[in-house]
C-alpha positions in Angstrom: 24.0 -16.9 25.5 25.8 -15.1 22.5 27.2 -11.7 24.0 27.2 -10.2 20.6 23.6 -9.6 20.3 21.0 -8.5 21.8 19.0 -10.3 24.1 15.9 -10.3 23.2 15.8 -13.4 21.3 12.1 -13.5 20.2 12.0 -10.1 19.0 11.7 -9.4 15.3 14.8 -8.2 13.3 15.1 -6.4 9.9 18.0 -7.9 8.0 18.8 -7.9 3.9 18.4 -11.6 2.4 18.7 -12.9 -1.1 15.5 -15.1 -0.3 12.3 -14.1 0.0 10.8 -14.3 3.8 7.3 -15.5 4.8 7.1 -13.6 8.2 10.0 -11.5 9.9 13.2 -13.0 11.4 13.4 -13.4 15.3 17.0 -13.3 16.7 16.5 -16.8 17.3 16.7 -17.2 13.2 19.7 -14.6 13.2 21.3 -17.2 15.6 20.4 -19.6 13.3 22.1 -18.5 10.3 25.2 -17.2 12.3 25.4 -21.5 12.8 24.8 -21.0 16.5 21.9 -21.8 18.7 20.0 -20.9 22.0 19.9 -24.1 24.6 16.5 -24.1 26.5 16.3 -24.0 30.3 16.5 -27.1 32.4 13.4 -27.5 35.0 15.4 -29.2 37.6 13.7 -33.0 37.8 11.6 -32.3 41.1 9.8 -29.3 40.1 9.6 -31.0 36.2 8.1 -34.1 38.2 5.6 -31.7 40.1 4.1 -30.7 36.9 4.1 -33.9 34.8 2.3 -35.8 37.8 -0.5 -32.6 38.3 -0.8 -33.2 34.4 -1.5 -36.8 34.5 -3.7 -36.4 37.9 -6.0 -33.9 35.9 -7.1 -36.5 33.4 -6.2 -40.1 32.8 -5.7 -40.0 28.7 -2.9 -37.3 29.9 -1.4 -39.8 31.6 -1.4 -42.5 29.6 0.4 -40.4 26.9 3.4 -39.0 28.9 3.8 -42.8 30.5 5.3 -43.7 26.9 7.0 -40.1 26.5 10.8 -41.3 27.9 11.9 -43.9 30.3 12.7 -41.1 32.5 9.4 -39.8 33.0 7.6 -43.2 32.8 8.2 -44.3 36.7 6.7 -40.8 37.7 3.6 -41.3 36.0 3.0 -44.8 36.9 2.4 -43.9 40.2 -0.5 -41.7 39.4 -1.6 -44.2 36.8 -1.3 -47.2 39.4 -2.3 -45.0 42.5 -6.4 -45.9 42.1 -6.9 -49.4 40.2 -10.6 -50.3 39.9 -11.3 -54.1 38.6 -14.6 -54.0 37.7 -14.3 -56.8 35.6 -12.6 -60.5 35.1 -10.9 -59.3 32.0 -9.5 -56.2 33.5 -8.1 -58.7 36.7 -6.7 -61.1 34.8 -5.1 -58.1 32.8 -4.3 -56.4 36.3 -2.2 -59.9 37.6 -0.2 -60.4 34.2 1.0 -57.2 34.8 1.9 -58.3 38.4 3.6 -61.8 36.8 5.4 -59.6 34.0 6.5 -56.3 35.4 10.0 -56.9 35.8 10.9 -53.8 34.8 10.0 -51.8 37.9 11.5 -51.8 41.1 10.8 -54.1 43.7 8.2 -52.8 45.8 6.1 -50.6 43.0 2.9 -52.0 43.2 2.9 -52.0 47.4 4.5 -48.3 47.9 1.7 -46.8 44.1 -1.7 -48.8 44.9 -3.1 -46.8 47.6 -7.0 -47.4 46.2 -8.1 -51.0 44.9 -11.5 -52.0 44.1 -11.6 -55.9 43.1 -14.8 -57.3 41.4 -16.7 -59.7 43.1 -16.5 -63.0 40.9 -12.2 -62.6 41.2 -10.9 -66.1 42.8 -9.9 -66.0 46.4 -6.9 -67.2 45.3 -6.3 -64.0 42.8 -7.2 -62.1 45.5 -4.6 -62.9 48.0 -1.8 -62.6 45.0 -3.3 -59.2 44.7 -3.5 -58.0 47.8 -0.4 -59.5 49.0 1.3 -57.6 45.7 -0.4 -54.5 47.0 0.4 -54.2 50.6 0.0 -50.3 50.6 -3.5 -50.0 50.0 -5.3 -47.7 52.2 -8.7 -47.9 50.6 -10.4 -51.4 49.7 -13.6 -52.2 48.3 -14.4 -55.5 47.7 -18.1 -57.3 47.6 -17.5 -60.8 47.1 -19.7 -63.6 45.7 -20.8 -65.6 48.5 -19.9 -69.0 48.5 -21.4 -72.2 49.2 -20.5 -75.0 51.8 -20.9 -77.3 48.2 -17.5 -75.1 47.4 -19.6 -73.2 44.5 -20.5 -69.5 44.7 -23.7 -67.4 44.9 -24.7 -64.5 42.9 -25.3 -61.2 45.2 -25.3 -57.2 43.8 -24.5 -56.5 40.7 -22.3 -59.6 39.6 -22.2 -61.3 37.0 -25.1 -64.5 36.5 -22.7 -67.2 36.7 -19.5 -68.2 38.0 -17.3 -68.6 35.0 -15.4 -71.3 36.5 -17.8 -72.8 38.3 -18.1 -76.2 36.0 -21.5 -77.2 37.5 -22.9 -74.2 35.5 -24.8 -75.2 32.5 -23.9 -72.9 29.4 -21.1 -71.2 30.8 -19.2 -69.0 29.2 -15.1 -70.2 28.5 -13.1 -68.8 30.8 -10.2 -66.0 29.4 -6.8 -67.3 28.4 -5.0 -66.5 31.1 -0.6 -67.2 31.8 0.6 -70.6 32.5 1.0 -69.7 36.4 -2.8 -68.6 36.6 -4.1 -71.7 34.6 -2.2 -73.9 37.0 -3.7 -72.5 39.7 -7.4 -72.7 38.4 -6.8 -76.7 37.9 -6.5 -76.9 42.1 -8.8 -74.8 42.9 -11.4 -76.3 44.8 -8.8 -78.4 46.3 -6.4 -75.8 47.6 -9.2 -73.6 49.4 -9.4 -75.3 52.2 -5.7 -75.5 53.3 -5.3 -71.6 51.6 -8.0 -70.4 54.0 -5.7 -71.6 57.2 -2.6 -71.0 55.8 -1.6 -68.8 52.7 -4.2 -65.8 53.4 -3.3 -65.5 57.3 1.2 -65.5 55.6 0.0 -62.8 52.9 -2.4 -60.9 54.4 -1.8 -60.1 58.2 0.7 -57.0 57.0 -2.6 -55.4 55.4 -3.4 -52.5 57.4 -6.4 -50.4 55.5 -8.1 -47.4 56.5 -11.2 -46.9 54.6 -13.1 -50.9 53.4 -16.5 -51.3 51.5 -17.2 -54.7 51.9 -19.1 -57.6 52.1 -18.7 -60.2 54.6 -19.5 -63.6 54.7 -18.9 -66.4 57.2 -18.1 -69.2 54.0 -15.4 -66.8 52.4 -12.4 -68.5 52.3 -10.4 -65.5 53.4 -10.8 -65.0 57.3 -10.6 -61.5 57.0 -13.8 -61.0 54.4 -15.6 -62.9 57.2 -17.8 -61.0 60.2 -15.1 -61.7 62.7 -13.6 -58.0 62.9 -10.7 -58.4 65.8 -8.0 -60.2 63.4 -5.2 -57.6 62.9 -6.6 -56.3 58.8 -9.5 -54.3 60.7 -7.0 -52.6 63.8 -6.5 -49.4 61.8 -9.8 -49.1 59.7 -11.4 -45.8 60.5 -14.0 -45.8 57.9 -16.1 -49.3 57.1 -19.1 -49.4 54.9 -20.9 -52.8 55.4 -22.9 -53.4 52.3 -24.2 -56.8 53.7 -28.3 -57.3 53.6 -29.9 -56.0 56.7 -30.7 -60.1 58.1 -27.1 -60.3 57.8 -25.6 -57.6 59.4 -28.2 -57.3 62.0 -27.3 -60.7 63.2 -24.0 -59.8 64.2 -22.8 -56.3 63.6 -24.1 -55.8 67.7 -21.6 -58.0 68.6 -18.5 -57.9 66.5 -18.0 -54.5 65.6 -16.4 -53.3 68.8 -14.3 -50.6 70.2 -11.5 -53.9 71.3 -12.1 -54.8 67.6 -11.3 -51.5 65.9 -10.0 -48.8 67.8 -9.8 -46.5 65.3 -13.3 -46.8 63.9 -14.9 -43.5 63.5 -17.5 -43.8 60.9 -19.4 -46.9 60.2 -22.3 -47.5 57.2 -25.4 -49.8 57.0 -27.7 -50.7 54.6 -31.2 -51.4 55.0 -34.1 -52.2 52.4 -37.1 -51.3 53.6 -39.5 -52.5 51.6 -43.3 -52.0 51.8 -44.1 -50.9 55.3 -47.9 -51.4 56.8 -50.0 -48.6 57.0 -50.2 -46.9 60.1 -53.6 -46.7 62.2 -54.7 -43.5 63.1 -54.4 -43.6 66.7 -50.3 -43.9 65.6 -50.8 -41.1 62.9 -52.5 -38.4 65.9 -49.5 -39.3 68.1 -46.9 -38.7 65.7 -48.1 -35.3 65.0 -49.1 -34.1 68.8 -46.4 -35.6 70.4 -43.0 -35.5 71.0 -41.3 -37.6 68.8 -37.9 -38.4 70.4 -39.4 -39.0 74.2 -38.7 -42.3 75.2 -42.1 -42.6 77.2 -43.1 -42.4 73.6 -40.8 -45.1 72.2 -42.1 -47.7 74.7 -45.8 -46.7 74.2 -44.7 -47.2 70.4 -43.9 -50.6 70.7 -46.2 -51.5 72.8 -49.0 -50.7 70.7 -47.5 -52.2 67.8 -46.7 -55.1 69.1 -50.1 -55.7 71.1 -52.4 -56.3 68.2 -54.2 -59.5 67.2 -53.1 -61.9 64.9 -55.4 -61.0 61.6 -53.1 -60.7 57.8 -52.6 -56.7 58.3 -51.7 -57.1 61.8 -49.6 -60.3 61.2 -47.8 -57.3 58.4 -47.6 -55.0 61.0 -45.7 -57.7 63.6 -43.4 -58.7 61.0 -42.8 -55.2 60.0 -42.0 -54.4 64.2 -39.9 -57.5 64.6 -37.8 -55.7 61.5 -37.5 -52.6 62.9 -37.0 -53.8 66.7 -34.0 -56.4 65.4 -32.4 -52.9 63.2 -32.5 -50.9 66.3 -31.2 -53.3 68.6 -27.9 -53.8 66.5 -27.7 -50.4 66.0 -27.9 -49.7 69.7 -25.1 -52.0 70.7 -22.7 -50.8 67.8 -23.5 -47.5 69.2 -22.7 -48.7 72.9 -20.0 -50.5 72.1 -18.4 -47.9 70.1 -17.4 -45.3 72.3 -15.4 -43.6 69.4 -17.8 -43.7 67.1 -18.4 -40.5 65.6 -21.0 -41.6 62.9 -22.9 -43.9 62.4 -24.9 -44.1 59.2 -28.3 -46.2 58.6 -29.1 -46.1 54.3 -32.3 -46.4 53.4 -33.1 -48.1 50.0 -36.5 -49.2 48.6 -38.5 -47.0 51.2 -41.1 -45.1 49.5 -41.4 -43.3 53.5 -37.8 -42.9 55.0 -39.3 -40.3 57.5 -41.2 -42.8 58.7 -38.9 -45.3 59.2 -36.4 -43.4 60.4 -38.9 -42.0 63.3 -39.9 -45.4 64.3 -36.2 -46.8 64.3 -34.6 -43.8 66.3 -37.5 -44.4 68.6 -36.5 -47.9 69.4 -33.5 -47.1 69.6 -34.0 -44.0 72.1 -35.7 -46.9 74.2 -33.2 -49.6 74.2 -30.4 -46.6 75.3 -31.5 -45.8 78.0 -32.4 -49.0 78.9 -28.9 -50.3 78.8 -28.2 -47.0 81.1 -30.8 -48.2 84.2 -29.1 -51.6 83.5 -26.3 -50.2 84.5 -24.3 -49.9 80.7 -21.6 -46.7 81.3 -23.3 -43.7 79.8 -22.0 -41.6 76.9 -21.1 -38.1 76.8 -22.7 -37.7 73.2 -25.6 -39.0 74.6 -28.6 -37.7 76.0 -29.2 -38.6 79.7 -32.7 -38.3 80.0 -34.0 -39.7 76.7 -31.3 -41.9 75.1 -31.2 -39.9 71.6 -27.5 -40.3 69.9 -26.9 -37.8 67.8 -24.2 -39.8 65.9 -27.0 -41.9 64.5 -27.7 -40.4 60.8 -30.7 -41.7 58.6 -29.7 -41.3 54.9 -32.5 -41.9 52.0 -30.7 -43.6 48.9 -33.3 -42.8 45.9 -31.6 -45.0 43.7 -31.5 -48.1 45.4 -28.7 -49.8 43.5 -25.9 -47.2 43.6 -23.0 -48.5 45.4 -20.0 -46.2 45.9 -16.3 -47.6 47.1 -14.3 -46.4 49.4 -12.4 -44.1 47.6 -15.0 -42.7 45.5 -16.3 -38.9 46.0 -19.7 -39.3 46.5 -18.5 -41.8 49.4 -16.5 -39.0 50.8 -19.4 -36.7 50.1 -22.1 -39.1 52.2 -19.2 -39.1 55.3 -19.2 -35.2 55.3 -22.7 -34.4 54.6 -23.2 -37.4 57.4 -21.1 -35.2 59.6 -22.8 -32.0 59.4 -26.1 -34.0 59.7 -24.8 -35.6 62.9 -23.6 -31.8 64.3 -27.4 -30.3 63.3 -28.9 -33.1 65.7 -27.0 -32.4 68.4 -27.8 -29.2 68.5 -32.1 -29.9 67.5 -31.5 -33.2 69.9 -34.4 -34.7 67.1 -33.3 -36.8 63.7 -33.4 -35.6 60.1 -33.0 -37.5 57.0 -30.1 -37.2 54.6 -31.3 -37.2 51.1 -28.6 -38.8 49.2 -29.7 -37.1 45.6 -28.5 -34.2 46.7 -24.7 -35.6 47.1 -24.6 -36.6 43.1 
C-alpha cells in the first residue's frame, strides 16, 4: 500500500477539483488520480473453495452460475453440482450418458470420486444402466425401481412409470424414441440380443466393485442385472446398511424370510417394507370386547387370535375374513424370520398404504408375530437380547401409516432420513412401553 497516505482508503476526502463531483472522493479515488491503485486481498484457494462450494450447496441456480464463472472454479463446483444426480426421466438419462460419452475434459475418475447419490428412472435400459453405474462406482446412495420384465424379453409397467416402453417395438402407438449418439443407437439395435450374454457377463465385470450403503429398490427375479434380483449374498449388498424394498407385499413376502440374512448383509441395520392393505373385514364383536379388555401384546392372546379367525365357516364374509388372515399370517411370518435372522437389525420398518385402520392392522400383525417368536424360541431358535423372553414382542419392529399412498422417497432424500430417525425413536419408546405404536408418516413432511 502507498505509505504516503493515509490508510483509511474508504474514508471520504475533501480535495479542490476543476470538475464538479457527484458524491465525495474516497482515498481509493485520490489513488486513482495520483495513477496508482489498491490490489485486493487474495483468499488463498482452500478457504476461497470453502465458500464457493457452501454457495452452490445452498441452492442449485447458485451453482450453476459460478460453474461457468472461470475454468478455475468450474471443477469445484461440479462436484456439488454432480454430487446428487436424479434421472427421473429418459430425456434427462440420455442427457446424463452423453455427458458420460463427451466429458473429456475432466479428469479421469470425476464421475466415480463426485456421484455419491444416483437415482435412475425405471424405463432406463439395463444396458444404460450398467454404463452408468459402472461410470459411477462411488455412489453410496442408489435408488432404482425398475420396470419388470417379461420372460417374452418385453417389460411391465409397475409405480409411477411411464405407460409404455419406448423401445419396446411390439407397442402399438409408441412414441419415437429420442435421438440419441451414434454409440447409444448402436447399442439399442442389439438389444434384445445382447441381454442374455450381458446378464452373465458384462454386469457381474462392471458391477462387482459397487459397494452402496443406503438402496431403494425394486427387485425382480427376470431383471437382467443379477444384482436387481432377490438374491441379496452377491458382493453389491455386503456393505448396505440401509435397504428399502419397495416391492408389492406377494412379492417380498415370498422371499424376504429367506434371503435377507445376517450371512447376506452384515452390515444391515435398517430395513423397509411396504404393505397395501386394502379393505380389511369387519371384526365380530367377540374380537372387538377382547381387544379392548385384554392385553394386547400377550402371546396367549396371539394364538387365541388366530385361532378364532381362522376357525370360522366357509360363508362370503368369512371366506373375506380367511383371505384377510392368510394375508396377515404370510406378513408376519416374513417379518419374523427377517427379524430372526437379522441379529443386527436395528429397525425394521412395516409401511402401511391404502389402510383406512393401520391400528388395526398393526395390532393383529405384531400379534402374529409375537406368536411365531416365541415359537421359534421353544423350537429351539437362539433367543435375542432385544427381545422379550416371555412374550416374543420385538421392539425393533415399527408400524408406519403412509396417508398418501403413492409417495415414494429415495435413498438420499430427507424425508427418507426423516422416516429412519423418527423409526428410531419409535423403536426406543417400545422398548421401554414393551406394546407397538404407529408412526404417522404426515407428520415427517
Amino acid at each position: 500500500m502507498y505509505k504516503g497516505l493515509p490508510i483509511f482508503a474508504d474514508l471520504p476526502v475533501q480535495i479542490s477539483t476543476n470538475f464538479p463531483l457527484t458524491r465525495p472522493l474516497t482515498m481509493s479515488d485520490l489513488l486513482l488520480l495520483h495513477g496508482l491503485t489498491i490490489t485486493p486481498p487474495k483468499l488463498p484457494y482452500d478457504i476461497l473453495r470453502t465458500l464457493l462450494q457452501a454457495a452452490a450447496r445452498a441452492d442449485s441456480c447458485t451453482a450453476t452460475n459460478l460453474a461457468v464463472l472461470s475454468r478455475t472454479i468450474q471443477p469445484w463446483i461440479e462436484e456439488i453440482i454432480y454430487c446428487d444426480v436424479i434421472l427421473s426421466r429418459q430425456s434427462t438419462a440420455n442427457a446424463f450418458l452423453r455427458t458420460l460419452n463427451t466429458a473429456k475434459s475432466k479428469y479421469p475418475g470425476f464421475f466415480a470420486n463426485s456421484v455419491k447419490s444416483l437415482f435412475i428412472c425405471p424405463d432406463v435400459d439395463p444396458l444404460d444402466v450398467v454404463t452408468i453405474l459402472s461410470t459411477c462406482r462411488g455412489v453410496v446412495n442408489l435408488s432404482y425401481w425398475p420396470l419388470k420384465h417379461t420372460t417374452s424379453g418385453g417389460v411391465s409397467r409397475v409405480r409411477n412409470a411411464p405407460m409404455h416402453d419406448p423401445w419396446d417395438t411390439r407397442t402399438p402407438g409408441r412414441a419415437s424414441p429420442p435421438r440419441l449418439s451414434p454409440p447409444l443407437v448402436h447399442r439399442r439395435q442389439h438389444k434384445h440380443q445382447k441381454l442374455s450374454k450381458f446378464a452373465s457377463t458384462v454386469a457381474t465385470h462392471n458391477i462387482h466393485h459397487l459397494s452402496p450403503r443406503k438402496l431403494s429398490l425394486l427387485v425382480d427375479e427376470t431383471h437382467p442385472i443379477q444384482c436387481f434380483q432377490p438374491t441379496f449374498d452377491v458382493p453389491f449388498f455386503h456393505n448396505v446398511s440401509h435397504l428399502t424394498v419397495v416391492n408389492k407385499w406377494e412379492e417380498w413376502s415370498s422371499w424376504a424370510g429367506h434371503a435377507i440374512s445376517e450371512m447376506a448383509m452384515p452390515h444391515l441395520t435398517h430395513v423397509k417394507f411396504d404393505m397395501s392393505v386394502g379393505q380389511a373385514p369387519p371384526e365380530d364383536s367377540r374380537t372387538r370386547w377382547r381387544n379392548t379388555v385384554t392385553d394386547g401384546w400377550s402371546s396367549a392372546a396371539s394364538e387365541d387370535s388366530c385361532s378364532s379367525i381362522r376357525s370360522r365357516a366357509s360363508t362370503a364374509e368369512e371366506e373375506a375374513q380367511s383371505a384377510w388372515a392368510r394375508k396377515i399370517n404370510r406378513v408376519a411370518r416374513a417379518l419374523t424370520d427377517v427379524l430372526n435372522n437379522c441379529r443386527g437389525l436395528e429397525i425394521c420398518v412395516l409401511v402401511l398404504r391404502f389402510d383406512s385402520s393401520p391400528a388395526r392392522t398393526a395390532r393383529q400383525i405384531s400379534r402374529l408375530v409375537s406368536a411365531m417368536t416365541s415359537e421359534n424360541r421353544l423350537s429351539g431358535f437362539p433367543h435375542l437380547d432385544n427381545q422379550d423372553e416371555s412374550s416374543g414382542f420385538d421392539p425393533r419392529l415399527v408400524f408406519a401409516w403412509e396417508k398418501e399412498p403413492f409417495r415414494y422417497s429415495h435413498a438420499h432424500s430427507a424425508h427418507e432420513l426423516m422416516i429412519w430417525r423418527a423409526a428410531e425413536a419409535v423403536a426406543k419408546a417400545q422398548s421401554y412401553m414393551s406394546g407397538y405404536t404407529v408412526l404417522n408418516c404426515d407428520y415427517l413432511v
